[in-house]
C-alpha positions in Angstrom: 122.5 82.9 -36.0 122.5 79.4 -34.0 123.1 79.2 -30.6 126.7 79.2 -29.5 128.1 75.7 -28.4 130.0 75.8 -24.7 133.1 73.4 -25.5 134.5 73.2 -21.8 132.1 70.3 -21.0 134.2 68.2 -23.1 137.0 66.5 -22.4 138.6 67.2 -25.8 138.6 70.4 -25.3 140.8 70.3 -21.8 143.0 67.9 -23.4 143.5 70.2 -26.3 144.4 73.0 -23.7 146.9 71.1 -21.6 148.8 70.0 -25.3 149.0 73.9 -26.6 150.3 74.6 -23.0 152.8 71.7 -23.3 153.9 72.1 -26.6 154.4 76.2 -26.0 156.1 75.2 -23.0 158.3 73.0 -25.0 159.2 75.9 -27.2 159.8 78.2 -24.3 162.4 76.1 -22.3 164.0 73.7 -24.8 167.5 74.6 -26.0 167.1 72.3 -28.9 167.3 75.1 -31.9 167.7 72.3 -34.8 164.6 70.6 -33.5 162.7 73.7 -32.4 163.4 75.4 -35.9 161.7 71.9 -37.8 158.6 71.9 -35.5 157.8 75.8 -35.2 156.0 76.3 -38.3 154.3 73.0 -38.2 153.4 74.5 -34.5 152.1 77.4 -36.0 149.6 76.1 -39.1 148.8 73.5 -36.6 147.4 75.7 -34.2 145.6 78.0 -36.8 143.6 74.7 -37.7 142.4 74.3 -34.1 141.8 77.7 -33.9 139.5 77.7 -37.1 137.8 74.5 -36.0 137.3 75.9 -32.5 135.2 78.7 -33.7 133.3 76.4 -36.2 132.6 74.7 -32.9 131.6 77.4 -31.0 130.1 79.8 -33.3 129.9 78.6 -37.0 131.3 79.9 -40.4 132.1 83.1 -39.7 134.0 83.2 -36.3 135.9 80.5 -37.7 137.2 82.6 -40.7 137.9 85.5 -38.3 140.2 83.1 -35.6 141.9 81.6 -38.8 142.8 84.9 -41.1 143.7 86.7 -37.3 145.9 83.5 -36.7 147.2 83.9 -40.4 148.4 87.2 -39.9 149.9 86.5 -36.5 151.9 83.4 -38.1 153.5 85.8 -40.7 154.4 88.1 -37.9 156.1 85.2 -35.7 157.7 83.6 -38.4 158.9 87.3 -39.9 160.1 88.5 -36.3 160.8 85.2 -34.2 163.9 83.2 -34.0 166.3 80.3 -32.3 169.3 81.5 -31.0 172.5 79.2 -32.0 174.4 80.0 -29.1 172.3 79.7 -26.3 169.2 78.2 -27.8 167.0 80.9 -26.1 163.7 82.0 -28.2 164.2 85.9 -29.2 161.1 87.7 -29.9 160.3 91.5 -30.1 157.1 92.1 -28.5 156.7 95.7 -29.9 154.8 96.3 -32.8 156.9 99.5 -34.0 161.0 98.2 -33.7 161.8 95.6 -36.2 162.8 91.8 -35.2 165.9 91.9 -32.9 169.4 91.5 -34.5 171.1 90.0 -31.2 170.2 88.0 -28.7 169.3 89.4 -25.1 170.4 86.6 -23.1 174.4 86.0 -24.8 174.2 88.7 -27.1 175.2 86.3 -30.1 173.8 87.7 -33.2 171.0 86.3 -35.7 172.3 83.7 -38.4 171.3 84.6 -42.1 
């Protein structure tokens, strides 16, 4: 195995981190469902690709399968579980991994569209 690149001398690589914290940050306090619902999955496959490439970087072939099929699995989860409330435009999530996605909003209480 090759030696193991250190990506935070690069510049890239910060700017990379303060754009994931800004976009999440974005989907965290915007109230904008219409737009938030377009740009979420793009988000998501968008971020699996920087994840795979990051541990190409890093490590090679094989950490960047793991971050990419972990990141995978994680995208089906959010996009199964995770969703844009029409009243408030609040994102509802379930963080527990044994209840099902949540059928009402905890902020208004306004249930999920079909």
């Amino acid at each position: 195995m090759g030696v193991m690149h250190d990506p935070s001398n690069s510049w890239l690589f910060w700017a990379l981190v303060v754009a994931v914290f800004a976009v999440s940050a974005f989907f965290r306090v915007s109230r904008n469902t219409a737009l938030k619902r377009r740009w979420w999955p793009i988000w998501l496959w968008t971020t699996t690709v920087l994840f795979g490439v990051f541990g190409w970087y890093v490590a090679g072939v094989l950490l960047a399968l793991l971050l990419t099929v972990a990141s995978v699995l994680l995208n089906w989860r959010l996009l199964k579980w995770m969703w844009f409330c029409d009243h408030c435009g609040k994102t509802v999530r379930s963080y527990s991994l044994l209840d099902g996605p949540l059928t009402s909003c905890p902020s208004c209480g306004a249930g999920r569209a079909a």
